[in-house]
C-alpha positions in Angstrom: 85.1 102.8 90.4 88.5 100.7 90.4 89.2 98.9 87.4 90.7 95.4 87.6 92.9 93.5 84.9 91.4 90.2 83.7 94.4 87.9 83.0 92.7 85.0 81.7 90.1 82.5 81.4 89.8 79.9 84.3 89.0 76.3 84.7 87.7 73.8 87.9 88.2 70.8 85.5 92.3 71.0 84.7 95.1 73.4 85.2 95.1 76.3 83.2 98.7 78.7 82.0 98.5 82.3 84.7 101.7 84.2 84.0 101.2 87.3 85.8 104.0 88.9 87.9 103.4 92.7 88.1 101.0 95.2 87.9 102.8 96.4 84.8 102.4 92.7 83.3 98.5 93.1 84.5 98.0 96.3 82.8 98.4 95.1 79.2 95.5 93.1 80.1 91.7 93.7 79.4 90.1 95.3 82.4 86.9 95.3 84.2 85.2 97.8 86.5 84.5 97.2 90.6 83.5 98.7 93.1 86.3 101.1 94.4 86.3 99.6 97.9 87.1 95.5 96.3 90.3 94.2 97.2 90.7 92.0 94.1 93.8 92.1 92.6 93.4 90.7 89.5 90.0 89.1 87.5 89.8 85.6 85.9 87.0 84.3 83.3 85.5 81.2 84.7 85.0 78.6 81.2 83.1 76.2 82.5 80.5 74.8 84.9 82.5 73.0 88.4 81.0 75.9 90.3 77.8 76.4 88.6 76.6 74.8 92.3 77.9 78.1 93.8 75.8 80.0 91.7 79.6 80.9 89.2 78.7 80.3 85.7 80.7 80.2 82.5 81.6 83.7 81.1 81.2 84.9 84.8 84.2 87.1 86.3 85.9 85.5 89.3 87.4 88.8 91.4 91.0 87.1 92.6 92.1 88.5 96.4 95.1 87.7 98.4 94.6 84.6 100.1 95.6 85.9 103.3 93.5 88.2 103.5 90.4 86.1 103.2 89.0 82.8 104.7 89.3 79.9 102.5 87.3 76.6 104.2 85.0 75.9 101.4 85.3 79.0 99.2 86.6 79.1 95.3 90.2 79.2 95.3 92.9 79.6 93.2 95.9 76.8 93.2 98.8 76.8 92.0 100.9 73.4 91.1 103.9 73.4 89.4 103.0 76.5 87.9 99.9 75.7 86.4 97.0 77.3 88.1 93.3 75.6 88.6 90.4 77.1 90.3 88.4 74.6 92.7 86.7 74.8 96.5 89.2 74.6 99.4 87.2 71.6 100.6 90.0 70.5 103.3 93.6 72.3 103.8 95.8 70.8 106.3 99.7 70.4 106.6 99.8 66.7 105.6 97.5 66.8 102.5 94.6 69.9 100.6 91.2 68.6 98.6 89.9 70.7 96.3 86.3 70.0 94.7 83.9 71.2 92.4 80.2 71.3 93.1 79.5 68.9 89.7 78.8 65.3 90.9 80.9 63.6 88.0 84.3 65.5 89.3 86.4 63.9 91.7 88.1 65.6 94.0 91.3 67.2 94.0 93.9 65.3 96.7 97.4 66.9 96.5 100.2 66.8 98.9 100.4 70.1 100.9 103.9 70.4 99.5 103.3 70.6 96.1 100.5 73.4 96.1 100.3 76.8 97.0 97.0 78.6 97.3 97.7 82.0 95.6 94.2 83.7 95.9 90.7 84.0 96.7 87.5 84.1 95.2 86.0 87.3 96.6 83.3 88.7 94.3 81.9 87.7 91.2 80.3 89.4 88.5 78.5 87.9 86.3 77.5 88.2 83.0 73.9 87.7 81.3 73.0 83.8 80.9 70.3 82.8 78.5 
């Protein structure tokens, strides 16, 4: 088993704080065990419901991967804008302009100048926790 740090709790509906720079910064942090083969390299609590549609509920774990390393069309992702971090679905990334959406009808998407984000991870597992 492989245990990964779980920095903080995520959100699809605004930008969250993420001030993580090292593994040494990581390590003061909680952490949760994986399977020994996962890439993640970090975990993040998801707090509410934008990607309940993908089957991620609140108080589930989102595994965080380098981007590059995974596809992103239409997976979770994490984005990073002026250094405040929000968690949504890669719905469109092209030079000119990335949308990011939720899978709750009442969200509007995300639109933001290619620019001004920077995709920093991946949602590549998820493990959740017992719903009632």
């Amino acid at each position: 088993m492989k245990h990964i740090f779980v920095a903080v709790d995520a959100h699809s509906t605004h930008f969250f704080d993420l001030a993580i720079g090292n593994d040494e910064e990581l390590s003061l942090y909680p952490a949760i065990q994986v399977a020994s083969y996962h890439v993640a390299n970090f975990a993040l609590i998801m707090r509410d419901s934008g990607l309940s549609g993908l089957g991620i509920l609140a108080g589930d774990a989102l595994l965080i991967s380098n981007f590059s390393m995974e596809p992103i069309k239409d997976r979770p992702v994490l984005v990073r804008q002026e250094g405040q971090f929000i968690v949504r679905i890669a719905a469109d990334v092209n030079p000119v302009e990335c949308v990011f959406t939720t899978t709750n009808e009442g969200d509007e998407p995300l639109i933001l100048p290619s620019e001004n984000i920077r995709i920093t991870g991946v949602v590549s597992g998820i493990i959740s926790q017992p719903h009632s």
